[in-house]
DOVO-862864 format. One line per 8 residues: number of its first residue (from 1); their letters; for each residue x, z, y of N, C-alpha, C. Coordinates in steps of 0.1 Angstrom, whole numbers, plus 5000, padded with zeros to 4 digits. Each point is the difference from the previous one (the first is absolute). Example, Ala and Ser with C-alpha at 12.3 -4.5 7.8 and 13.67 -1.06 7.14 Angstrom:
REM residues 2
1	as	5132/5078/4943/4991/5000/5012/5009/5000/5012 ~ 4996/4993/5011/5009/5000/5011/4992/5008/5011
REM end
This chain:
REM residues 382
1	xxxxxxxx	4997/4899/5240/5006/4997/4987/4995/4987/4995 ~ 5008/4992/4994/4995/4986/4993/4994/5003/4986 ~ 4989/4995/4997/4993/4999/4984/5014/4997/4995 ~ 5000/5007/4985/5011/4996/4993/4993/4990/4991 ~ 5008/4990/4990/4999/4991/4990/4991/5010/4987 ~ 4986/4998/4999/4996/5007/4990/5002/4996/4985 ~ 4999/4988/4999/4997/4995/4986/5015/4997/4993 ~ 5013/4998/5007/5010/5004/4992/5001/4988/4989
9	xxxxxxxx	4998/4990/5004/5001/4993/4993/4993/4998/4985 ~ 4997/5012/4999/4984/4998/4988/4990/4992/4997 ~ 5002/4997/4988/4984/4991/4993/4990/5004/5001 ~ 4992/4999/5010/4987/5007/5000/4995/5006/4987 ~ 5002/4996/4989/4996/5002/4993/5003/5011/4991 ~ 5015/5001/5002/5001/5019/4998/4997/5006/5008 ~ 4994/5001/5014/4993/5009/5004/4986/5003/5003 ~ 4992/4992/4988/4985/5005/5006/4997/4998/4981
17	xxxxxxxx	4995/5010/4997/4994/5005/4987/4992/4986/4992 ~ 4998/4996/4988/4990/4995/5000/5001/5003/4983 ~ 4984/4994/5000/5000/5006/4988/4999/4984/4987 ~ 5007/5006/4993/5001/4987/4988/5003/5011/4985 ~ 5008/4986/4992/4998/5009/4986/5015/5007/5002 ~ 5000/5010/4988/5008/5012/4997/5010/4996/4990 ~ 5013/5000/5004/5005/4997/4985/5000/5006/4988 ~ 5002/4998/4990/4999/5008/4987/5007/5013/5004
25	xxxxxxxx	4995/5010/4994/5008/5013/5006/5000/5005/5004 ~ 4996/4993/5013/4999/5009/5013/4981/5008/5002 ~ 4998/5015/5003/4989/5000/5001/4995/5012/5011 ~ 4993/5004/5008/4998/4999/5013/4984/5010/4996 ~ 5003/5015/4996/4988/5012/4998/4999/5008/5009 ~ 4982/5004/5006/4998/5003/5010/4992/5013/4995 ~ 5004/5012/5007/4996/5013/4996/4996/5009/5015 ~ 4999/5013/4995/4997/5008/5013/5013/5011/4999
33	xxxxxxxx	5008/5001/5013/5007/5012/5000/4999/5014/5011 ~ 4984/4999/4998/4995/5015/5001/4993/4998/5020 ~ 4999/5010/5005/4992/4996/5010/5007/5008/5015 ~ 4997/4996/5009/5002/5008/5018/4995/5015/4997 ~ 5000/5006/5008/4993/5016/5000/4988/4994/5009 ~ 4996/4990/5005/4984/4992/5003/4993/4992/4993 ~ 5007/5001/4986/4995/4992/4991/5004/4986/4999 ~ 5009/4994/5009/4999/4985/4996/5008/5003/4992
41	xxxxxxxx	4994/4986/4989/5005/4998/4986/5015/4992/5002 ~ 5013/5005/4992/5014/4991/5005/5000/4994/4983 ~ 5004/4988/5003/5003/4988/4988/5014/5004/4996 ~ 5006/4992/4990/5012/4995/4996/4996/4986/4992 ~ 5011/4997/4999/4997/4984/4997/5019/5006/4988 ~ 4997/4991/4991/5015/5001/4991/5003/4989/4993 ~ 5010/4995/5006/5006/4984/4999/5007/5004/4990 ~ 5005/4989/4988/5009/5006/4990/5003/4984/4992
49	xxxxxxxx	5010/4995/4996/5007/4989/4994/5004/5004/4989 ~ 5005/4988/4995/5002/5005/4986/5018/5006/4993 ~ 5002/5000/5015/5018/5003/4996/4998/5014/5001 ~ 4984/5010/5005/5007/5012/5002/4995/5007/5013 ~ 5002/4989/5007/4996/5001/5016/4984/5010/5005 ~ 4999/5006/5004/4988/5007/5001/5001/5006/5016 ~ 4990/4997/5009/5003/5006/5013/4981/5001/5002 ~ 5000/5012/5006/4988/5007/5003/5005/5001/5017
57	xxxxxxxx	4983/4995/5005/4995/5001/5013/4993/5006/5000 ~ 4998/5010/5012/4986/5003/5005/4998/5000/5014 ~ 4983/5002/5003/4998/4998/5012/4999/5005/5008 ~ 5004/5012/4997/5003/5010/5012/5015/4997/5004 ~ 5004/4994/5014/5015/5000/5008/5004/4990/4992 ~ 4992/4989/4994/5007/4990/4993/5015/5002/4990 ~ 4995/5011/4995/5013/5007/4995/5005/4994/4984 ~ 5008/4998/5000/5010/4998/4987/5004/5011/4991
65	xxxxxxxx	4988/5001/4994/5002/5015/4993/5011/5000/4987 ~ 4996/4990/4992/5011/5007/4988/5005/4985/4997 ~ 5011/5001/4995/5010/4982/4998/5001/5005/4985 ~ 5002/4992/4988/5005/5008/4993/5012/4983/4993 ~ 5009/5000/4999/5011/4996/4999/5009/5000/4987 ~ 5001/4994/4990/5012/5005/4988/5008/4997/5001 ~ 5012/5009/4997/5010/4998/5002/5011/4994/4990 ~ 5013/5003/4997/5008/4993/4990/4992/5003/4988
73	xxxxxxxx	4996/5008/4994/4996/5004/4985/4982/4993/4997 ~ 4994/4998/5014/4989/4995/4999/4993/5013/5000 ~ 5006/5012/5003/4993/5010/5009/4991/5001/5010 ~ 4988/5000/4999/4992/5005/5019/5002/5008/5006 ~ 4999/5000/5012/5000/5008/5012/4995/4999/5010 ~ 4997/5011/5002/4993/4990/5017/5011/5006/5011 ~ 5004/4992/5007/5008/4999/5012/4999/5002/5011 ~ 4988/5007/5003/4994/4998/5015/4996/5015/5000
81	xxxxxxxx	5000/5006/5010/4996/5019/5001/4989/4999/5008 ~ 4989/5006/4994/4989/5004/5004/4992/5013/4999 ~ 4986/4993/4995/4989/5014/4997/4992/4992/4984 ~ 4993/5012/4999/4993/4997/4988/4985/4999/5006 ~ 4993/5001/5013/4985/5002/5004/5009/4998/5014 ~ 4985/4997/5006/5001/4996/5013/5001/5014/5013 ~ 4998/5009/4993/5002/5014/5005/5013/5001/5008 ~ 5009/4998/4986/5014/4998/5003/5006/4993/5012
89	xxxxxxxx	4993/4989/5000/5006/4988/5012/4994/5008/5014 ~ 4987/5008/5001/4993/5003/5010/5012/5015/5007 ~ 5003/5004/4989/5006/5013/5006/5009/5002/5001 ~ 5013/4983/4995/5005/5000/5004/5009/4985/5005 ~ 4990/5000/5014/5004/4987/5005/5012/4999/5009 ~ 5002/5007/4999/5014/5002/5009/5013/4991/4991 ~ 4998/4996/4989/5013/4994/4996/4995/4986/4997 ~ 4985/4998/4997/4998/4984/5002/5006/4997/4986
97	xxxxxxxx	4999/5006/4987/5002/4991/4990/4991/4988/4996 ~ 5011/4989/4997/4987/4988/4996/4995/4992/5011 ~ 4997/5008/5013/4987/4994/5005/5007/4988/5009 ~ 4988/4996/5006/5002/4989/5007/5001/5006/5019 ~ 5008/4994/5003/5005/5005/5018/4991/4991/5005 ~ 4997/5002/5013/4994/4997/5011/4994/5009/5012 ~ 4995/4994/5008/5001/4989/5008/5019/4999/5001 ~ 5006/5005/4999/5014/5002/5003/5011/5007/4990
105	xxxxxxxx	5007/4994/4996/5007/5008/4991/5015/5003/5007 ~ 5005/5011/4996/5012/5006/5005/4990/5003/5017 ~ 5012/5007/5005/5002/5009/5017/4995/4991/5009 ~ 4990/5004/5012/5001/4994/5012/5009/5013/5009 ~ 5006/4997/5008/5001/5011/5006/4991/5006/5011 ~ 4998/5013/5002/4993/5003/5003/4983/5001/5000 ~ 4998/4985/4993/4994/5000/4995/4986/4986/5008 ~ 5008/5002/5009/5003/4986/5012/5000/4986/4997
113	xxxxxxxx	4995/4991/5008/5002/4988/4997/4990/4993/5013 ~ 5004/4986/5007/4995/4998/5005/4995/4980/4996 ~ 4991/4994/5008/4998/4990/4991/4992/4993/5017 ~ 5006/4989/5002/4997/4995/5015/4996/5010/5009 ~ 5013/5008/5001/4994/5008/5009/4993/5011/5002 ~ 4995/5006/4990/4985/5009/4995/5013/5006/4991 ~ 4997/5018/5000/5009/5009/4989/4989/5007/4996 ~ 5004/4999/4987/4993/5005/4990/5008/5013/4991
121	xxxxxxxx	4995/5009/4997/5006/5015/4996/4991/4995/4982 ~ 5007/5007/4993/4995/5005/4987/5005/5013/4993 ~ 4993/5006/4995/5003/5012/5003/5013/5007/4995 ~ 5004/5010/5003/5014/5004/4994/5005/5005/4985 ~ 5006/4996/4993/4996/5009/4988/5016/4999/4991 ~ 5008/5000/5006/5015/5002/4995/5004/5007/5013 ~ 5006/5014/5001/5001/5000/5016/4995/4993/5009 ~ 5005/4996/5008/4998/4991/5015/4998/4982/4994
129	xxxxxxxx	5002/4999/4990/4992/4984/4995/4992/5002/4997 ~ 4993/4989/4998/4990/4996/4989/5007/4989/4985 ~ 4993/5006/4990/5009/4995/4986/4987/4996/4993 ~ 5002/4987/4995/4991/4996/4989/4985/4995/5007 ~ 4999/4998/5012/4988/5000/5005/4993/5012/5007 ~ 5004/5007/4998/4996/5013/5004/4993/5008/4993 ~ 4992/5014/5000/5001/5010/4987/4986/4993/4994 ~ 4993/4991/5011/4991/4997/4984/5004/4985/5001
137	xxxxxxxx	5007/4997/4998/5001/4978/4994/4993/5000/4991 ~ 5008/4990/4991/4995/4992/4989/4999/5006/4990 ~ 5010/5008/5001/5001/5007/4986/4991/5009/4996 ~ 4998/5005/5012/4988/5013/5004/4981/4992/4990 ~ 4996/4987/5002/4990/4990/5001/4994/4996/4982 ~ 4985/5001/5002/4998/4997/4987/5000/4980/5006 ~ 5007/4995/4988/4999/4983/5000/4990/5000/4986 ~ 4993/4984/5010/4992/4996/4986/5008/4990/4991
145	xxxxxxxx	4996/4997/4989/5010/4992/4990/4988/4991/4996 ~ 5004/4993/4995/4997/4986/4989/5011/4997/4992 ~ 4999/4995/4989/5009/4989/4989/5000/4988/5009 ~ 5017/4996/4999/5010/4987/5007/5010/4996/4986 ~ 4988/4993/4992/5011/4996/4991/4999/4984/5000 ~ 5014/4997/4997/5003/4987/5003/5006/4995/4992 ~ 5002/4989/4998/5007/4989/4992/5017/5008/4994 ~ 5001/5008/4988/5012/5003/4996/5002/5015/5007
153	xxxxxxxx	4991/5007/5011/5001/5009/5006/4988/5010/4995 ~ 4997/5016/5001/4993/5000/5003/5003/5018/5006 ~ 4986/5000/5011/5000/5012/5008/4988/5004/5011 ~ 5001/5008/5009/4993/5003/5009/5003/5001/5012 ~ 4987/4994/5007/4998/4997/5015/4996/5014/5004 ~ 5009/5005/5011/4990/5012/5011/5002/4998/5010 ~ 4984/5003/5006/4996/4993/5014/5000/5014/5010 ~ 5004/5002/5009/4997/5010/5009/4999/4992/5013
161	xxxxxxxx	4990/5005/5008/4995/4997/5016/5002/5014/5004 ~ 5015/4996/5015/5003/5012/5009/4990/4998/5013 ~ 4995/5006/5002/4991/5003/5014/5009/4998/5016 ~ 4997/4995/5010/5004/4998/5010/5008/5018/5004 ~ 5006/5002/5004/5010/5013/5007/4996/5010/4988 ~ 5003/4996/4985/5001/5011/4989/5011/5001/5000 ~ 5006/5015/5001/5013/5003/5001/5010/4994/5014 ~ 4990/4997/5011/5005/4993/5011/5006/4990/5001
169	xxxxxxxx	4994/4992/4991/5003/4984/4999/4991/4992/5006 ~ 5004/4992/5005/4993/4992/5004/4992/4989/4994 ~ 4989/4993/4996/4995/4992/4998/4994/5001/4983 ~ 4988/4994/4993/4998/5000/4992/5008/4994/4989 ~ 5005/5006/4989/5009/4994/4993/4996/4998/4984 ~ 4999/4986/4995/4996/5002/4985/5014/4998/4991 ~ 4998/5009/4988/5012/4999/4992/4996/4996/4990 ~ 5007/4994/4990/5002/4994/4987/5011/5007/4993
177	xxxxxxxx	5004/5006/4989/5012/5004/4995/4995/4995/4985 ~ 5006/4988/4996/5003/4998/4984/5008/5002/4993 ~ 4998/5011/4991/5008/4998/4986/4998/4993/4989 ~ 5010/4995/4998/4998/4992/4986/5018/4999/4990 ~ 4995/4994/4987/5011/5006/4990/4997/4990/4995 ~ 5014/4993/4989/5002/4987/4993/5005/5005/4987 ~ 5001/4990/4991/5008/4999/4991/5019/5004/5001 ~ 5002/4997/5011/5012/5000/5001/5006/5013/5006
185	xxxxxxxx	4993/5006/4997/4997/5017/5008/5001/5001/5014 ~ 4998/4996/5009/5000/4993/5012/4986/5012/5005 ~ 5001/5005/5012/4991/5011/5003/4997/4998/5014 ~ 4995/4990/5007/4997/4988/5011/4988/5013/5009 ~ 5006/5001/5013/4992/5007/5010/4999/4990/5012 ~ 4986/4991/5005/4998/4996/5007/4994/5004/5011 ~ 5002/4998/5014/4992/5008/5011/4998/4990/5009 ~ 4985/5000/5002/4994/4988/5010/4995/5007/5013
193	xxxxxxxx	4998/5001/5011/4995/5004/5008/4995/4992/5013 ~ 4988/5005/5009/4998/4994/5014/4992/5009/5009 ~ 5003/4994/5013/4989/5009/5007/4995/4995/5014 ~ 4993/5007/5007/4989/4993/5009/5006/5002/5013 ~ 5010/5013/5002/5008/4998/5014/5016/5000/4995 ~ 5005/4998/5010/5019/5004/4998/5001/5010/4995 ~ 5012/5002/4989/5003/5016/4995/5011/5002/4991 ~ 5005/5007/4998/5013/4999/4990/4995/5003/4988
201	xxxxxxxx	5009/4994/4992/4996/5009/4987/5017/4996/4990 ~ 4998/5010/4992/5012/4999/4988/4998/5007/4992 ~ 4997/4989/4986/4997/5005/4987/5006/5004/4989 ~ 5000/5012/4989/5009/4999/4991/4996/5008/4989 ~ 5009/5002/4990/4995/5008/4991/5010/5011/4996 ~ 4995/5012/5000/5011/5010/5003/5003/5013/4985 ~ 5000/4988/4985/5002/5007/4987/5015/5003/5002 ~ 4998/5015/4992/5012/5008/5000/5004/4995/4982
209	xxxxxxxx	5012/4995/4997/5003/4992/4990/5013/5014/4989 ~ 4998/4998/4992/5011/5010/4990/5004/4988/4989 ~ 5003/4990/4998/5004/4994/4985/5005/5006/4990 ~ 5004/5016/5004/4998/5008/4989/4988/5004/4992 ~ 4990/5000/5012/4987/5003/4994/4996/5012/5014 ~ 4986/4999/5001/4995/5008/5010/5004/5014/4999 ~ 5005/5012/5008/5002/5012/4995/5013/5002/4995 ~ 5011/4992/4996/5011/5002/4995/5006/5004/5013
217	xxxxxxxx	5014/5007/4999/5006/5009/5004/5010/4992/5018 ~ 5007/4989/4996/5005/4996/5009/5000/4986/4997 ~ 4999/4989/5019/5004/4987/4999/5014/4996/5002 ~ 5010/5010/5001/5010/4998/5005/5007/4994/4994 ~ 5001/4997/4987/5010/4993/4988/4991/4984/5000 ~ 4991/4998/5009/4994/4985/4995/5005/4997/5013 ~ 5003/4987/4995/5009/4989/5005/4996/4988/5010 ~ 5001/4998/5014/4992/4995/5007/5007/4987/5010
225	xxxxxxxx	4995/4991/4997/5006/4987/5015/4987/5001/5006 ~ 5005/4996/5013/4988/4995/5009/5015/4989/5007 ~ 4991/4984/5001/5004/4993/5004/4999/4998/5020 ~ 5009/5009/5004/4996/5004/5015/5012/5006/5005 ~ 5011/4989/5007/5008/5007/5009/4997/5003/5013 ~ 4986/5008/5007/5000/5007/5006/4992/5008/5002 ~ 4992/5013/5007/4993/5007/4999/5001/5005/5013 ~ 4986/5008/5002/4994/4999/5015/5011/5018/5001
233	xxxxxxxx	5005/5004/5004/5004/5016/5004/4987/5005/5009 ~ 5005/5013/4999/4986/5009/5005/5009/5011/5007 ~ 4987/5004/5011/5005/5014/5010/4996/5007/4990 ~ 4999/5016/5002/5003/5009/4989/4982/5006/5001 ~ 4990/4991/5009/4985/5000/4998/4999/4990/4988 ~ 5007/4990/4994/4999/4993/4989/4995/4985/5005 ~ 5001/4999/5009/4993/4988/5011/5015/4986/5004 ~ 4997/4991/4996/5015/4993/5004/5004/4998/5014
241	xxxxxxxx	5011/4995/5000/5007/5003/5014/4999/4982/5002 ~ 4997/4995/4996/4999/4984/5002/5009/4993/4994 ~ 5013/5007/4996/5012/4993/4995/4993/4994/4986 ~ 5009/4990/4995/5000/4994/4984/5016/5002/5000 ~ 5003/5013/4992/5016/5003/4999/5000/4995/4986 ~ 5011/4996/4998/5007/4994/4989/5002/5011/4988 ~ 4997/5002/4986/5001/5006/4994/5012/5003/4990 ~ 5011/4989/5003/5015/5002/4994/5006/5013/5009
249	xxxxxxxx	5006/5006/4989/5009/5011/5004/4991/5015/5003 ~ 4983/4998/4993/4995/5011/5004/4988/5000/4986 ~ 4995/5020/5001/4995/5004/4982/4989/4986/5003 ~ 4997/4989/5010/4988/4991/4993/4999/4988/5003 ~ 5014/4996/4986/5007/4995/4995/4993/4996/4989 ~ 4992/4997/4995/4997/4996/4987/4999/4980/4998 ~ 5011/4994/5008/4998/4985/4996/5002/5001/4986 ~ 5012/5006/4992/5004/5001/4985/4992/5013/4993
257	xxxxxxxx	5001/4998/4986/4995/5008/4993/5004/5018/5006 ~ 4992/5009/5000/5006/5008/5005/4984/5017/5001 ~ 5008/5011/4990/4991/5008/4997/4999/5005/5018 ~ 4986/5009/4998/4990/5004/5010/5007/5012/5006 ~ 5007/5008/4986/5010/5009/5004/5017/5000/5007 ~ 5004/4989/4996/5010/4997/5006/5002/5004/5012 ~ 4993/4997/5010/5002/5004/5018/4991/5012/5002 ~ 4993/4999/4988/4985/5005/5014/5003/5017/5005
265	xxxxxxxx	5009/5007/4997/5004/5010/5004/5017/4995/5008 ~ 5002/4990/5004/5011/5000/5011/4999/5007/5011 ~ 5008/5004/5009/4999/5004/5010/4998/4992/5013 ~ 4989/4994/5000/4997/4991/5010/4987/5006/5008 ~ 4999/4994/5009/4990/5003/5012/4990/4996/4996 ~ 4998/4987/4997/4988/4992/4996/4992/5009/4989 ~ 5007/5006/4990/4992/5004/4987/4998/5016/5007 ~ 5006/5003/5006/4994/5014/5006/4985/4999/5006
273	xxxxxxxx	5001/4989/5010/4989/5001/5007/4983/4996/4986 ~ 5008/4994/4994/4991/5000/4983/4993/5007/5000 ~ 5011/5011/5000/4997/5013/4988/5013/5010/5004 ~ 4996/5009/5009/5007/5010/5004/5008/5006/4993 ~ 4996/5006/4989/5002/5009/4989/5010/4992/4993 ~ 4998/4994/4993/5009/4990/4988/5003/4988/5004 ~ 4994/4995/5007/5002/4984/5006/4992/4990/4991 ~ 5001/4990/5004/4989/4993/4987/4996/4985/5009
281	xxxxxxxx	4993/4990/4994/5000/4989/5004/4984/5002/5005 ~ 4999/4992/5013/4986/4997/5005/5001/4990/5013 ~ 5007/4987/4993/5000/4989/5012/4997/4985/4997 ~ 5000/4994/5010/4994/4984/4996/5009/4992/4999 ~ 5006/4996/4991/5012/4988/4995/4988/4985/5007 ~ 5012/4991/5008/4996/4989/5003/5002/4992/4989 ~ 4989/4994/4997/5003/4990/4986/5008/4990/5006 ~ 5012/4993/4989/5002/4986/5005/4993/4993/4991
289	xxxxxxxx	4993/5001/4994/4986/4989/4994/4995/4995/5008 ~ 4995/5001/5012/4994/4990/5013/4985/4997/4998 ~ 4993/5012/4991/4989/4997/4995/4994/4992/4991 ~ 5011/4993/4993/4997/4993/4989/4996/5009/4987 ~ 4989/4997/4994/4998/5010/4993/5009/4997/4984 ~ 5004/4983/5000/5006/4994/4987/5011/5007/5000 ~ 5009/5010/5008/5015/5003/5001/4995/5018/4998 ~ 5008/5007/4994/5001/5010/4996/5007/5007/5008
297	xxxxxxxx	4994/5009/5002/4999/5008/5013/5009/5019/4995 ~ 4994/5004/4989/5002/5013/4998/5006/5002/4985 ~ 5008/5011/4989/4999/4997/4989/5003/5013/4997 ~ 4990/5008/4995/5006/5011/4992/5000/5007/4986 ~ 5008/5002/4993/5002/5002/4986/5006/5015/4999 ~ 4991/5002/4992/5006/5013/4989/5007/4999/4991 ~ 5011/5003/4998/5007/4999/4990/4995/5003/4985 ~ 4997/5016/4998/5000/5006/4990/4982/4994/4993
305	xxxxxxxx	4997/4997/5015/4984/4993/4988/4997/4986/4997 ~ 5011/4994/5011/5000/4983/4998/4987/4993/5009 ~ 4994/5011/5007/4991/4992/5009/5009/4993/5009 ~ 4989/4985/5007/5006/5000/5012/4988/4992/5011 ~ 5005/5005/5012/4986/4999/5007/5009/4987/5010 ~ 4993/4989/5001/5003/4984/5009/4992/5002/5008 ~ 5002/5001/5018/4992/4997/5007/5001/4989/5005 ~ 4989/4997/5006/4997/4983/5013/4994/5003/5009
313	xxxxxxxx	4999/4995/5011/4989/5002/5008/5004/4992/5011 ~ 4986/5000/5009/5003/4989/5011/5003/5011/5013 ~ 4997/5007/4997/5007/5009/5015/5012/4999/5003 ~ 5005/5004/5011/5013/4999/5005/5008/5017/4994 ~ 4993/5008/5002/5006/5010/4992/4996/5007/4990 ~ 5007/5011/4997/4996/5013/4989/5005/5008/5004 ~ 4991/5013/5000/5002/5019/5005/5003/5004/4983 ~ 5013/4998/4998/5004/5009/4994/5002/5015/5003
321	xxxxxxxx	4993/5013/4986/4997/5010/5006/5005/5012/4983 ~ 5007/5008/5000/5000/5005/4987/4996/5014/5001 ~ 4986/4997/5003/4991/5013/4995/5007/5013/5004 ~ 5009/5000/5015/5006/5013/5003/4993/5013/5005 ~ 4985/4999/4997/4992/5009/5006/4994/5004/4989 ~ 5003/4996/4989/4991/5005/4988/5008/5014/4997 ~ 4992/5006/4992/5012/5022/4999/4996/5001/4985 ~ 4987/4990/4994/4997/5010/4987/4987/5005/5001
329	xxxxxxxx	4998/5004/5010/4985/5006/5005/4992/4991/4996 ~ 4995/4989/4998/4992/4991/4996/4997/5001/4985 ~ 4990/5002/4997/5001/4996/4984/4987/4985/5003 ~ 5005/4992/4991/4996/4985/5000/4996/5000/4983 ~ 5001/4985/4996/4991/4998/4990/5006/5005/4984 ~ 4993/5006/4997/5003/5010/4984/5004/5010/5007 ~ 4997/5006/5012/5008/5016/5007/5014/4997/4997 ~ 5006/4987/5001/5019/5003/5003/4999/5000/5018
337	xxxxxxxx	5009/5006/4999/5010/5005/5015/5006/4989/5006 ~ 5000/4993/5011/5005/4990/5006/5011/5005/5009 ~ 5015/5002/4999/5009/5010/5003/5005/4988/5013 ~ 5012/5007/5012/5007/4992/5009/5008/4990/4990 ~ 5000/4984/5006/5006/4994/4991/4992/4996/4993 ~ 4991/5001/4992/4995/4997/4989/4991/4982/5004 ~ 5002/4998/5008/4995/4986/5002/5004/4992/5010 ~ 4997/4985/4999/4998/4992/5011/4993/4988/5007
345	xxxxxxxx	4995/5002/5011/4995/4986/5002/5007/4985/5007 ~ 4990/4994/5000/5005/4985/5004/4988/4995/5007 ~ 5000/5004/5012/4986/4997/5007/5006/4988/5013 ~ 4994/4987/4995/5005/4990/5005/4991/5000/5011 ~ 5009/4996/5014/4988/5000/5013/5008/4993/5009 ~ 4995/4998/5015/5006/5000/5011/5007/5011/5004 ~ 5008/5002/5011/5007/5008/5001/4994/5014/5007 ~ 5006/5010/5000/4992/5011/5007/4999/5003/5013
353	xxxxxxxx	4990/5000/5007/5000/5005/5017/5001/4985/5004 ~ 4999/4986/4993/4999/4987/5001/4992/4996/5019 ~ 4986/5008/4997/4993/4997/5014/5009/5006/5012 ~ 5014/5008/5002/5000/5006/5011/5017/4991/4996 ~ 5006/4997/4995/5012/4993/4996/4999/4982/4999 ~ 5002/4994/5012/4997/4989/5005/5007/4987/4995 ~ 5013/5007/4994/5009/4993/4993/4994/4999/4985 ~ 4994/5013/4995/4994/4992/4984/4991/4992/4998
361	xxxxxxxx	5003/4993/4990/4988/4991/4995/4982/5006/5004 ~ 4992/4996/5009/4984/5004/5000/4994/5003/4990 ~ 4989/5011/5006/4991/5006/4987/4991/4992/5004 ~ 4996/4996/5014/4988/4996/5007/4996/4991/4990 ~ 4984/4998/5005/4987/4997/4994/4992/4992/5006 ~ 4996/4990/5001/4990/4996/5013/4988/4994/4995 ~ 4990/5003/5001/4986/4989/4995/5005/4992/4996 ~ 4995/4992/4990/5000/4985/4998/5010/5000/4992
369	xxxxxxxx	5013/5010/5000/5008/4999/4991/5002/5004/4985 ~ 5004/5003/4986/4995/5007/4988/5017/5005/4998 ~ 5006/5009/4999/5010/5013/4996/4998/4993/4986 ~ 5011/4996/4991/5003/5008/4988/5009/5004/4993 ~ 5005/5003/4990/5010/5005/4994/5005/5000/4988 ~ 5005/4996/4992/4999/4998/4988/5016/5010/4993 ~ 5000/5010/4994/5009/5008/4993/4996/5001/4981 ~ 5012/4995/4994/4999/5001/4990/5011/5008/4989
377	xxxxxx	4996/5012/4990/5006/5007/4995/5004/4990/4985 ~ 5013/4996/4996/5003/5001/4988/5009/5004/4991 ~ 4992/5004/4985/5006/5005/4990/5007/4995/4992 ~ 5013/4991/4997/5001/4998/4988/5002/5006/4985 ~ 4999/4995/4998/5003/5005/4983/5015/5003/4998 ~ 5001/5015/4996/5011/5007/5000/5008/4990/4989
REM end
C-alpha cells in the first residue's frame, strides 16, 4: 500500500493545540466525572461560548458526553445520547456513544489485515469482523487531558499511548484528539497521531446526534444532505464489496434536501443488510469534498426545532448510521429511553475494511510519518 497524503492541505496550525488567550466568552471548566471500578479518577473538561454552546468531554473513551445546543426559541438541549456517570459508558460499550474510535473505526473483515507481508488478526467482535478497533479500542481507554486553548478557540487535548500488538495492532501508537469550540459555535475535533513501526489506523468520533434533543422519539422527520454521489455497497456481513456505486436512483440519495424517513424503509437490499428487521442506514457516503475541510461536506436540520448541524472534515468519507440497533432498552441521561431511530451519526473516516481493499484510499502509517484529521461540527443560529 502507498502512505496516503496526511496533512490535506492544512495549516499546521489547526492541527497542533496551543495555548494563547481565550476570547471573551468563551470558558474552558475542569471537574471530576466520577471514577473506574479501580479507582482511576475520570475528568470532564466543559467548553461553553457565549451563544449557548456548551460541550462536555470526558476522559474515559474520549467521549462527547453532553452538546447542549438552542434552538429557534433559544431553548437548550443537549443533542448527543449518552450517560449521566461513567458506569453507564462501562456497561454499556457496545454502542460507543460520544466516544472516540480507534485503532480502527468501522469493520475489518474478519478481522484480518496484512501489512508487508506479515497478517495481523484483531480480535472479533461484530460477528466474523472486527468493529471499532476491537472489543477493547479507544473507546474502551482512560485518556489523559490538559487545557488547548488558543487564540479565539478554546478546549481539550487527550493524549492516549497504544502499546505495540494492543488489540493486535501492530506498533506503538501515540494519539492526540482535540476538542475545541469558538465563538461562532464551531465544535473543532482534531486528531494527530504516530508511530514506531507500520500500521493502520482510522480515526473518528462516533456521537449519536437527535436535534430534537437527546431521548426524543424519532430522527426521521430531520432533514439531511450529504454532499456524496457515491457510496461504498456492502455484502450482507456489512463489509464493502469494493465498488463506489453511484447513489442516484437509490434510498442514498441524499445530494438534495431530503428527510431520513423518506427511503429508509424502501425495499432495497442495501438497507436490509443494515437492519434486517426494518431496514435503516449504516454506510459510508464518498465525500465529493476531496478533503477540503473549507467545503461543506454534511447538513442536517430539524425542522420543528430549527437546529442545524454543518459538517467539514478532511476525510474522504462519512458512516452514516441511524441508530437501527437501538429498542428503548437503554435508559441514557435523565433515564429517557433511546428508541430505534431515535438518532444519528456522522463519523467521518477512511473507508471500511480500507487495509484489505486496495483500491481505497490507505489507512497505512509508517514511522516518521504524523496521521491527522481535522472534523468540524457547525451550529448556526436558528
Amino acid at each position: 500500500m502507498q502512505p496516503r497524503l496526511l496533512f490535506n492541505g492544512i495549516a499546521l496550525s489547526l492541527m497542533i493545540s496551543t495555548f494563547g488567550a481565550q476570547a471573551a466568552g468563551l470558558s474552558n471548566q475542569h471537574g471530576s466525572f466520577g471514577k473506574m471500578p479501580d479507582g482511576t479518577s475520570i475528568e470532564k473538561y466543559t467548553l461553553k461560548n457565549s451563544q449557548g454552546i456548551e460541550a462536555v468531554v470526558i476522559t474515559y473513551g474520549g467521549v462527547l458526553q453532553s452538546l447542549l445546543v438552542p434552538d429557534k426559541n433559544g431553548t437548550l438541549d443537549d443533542i448527543v445520547l449518552g450517560f449521566d456517570d461513567v458506569d453507564g459508558y462501562i456497561e454499556n460499550g457496545n454502542v460507543y456513544f460520544g466516544a472516540t474510535i480507534g485503532r480502527f473505526g468501522n469493520r475489518i473483515a474478519e478481522g484480518r489485515f496484512e501489512i508487508d507481508g506479515k497478517s495481523y488478526q484483531v480480535p472479533q467482535n461484530d460477528g466474523s469482523n472486527a468493529l471499532h478497533g476491537g472489543p477493547e479500542g479507544f473507546d474502551k481507554r482512560v485518556w489523559t487531558a490538559k487545557p488547548a486553548n488558543e487564540d479565539g478557540w478554546v478546549g481539550v487535548e487527550l493524549s492516549y499511548v497504544s502499546p505495540d500488538g494492543e488489540m493486535g495492532f501492530p506498533g506503538t501508537m501515540t494519539t492526540h484528539v482535540t476538542y475545541s469550540l469558538n465563538e461562532d459555535n464551531e465544535l473543532r475535533i482534531q486528531y494527530r497521531a504516530t508511530t514506531d513501526k507500520p500500521t493502520i489506523l482510522n480515526l473518528t468520533n462516533h456521537s449519536y446526534f437527535n436535534l430534537a434533543g437527546a431521548g426524543s422519539p424519532s430522527v426521521l422527520d430531520q432533514v439531511a444532505t450529504l454532499h456524496a454521489s457515491r457510496y461504498t455497497p456492502v455484502t450482507e456481513k456489512l463489509i464493502p464489496t469494493g465498488e463506489l456505486a453511484e447513489v442516484k436512483g437509490t434510498p442514498m440519495d441524499f445530494l438534495q434536501p431530503t428527510r431520513f424517513g423518506e427511503h429508509i424503509k424502501d425495499d432495497h437490499e442495501q438497507l436490509k443488510f443494515a437492519e434486517k428487521k426494518a431496514g435503516g442506514f449504516d454506510f459510508n457516503w464518498v465525500l465529493d469534498t476531496g478533503g477540503d475541510v473549507s467545503k461543506l461536506a454534511t447538513e442536517v436540520h430539524d425542522p420543528a426545532s430549527g437546529r442545524r448541524l454543518l459538517m467539514y472534515t478532511t476525510e474522504p468519507g462519512v458512516q452514516l448510521y441511524t441508530g437501527n440497533f437501538l429498542d428503548g432498552s437503554i435508559k441514557g441521561k435523565g433515564g429517557k429511553s433511546y428508541p430505534h431511530w431515535s438518532a444519528f451519526t456522522l463519523e467521518t473516516q477512511h473507508y471500511p475494511d480500507a487495509p484489505n481493499q486496495p483500491d481505497f484510499p490507505s489507512t497505512r502509517l509508517d514511522p516518521g510519518e504524523t496521521y491527522t484529521q481535522t472534523t468540524i461540527y457547525k451550529f448556526p443560529k436558528p
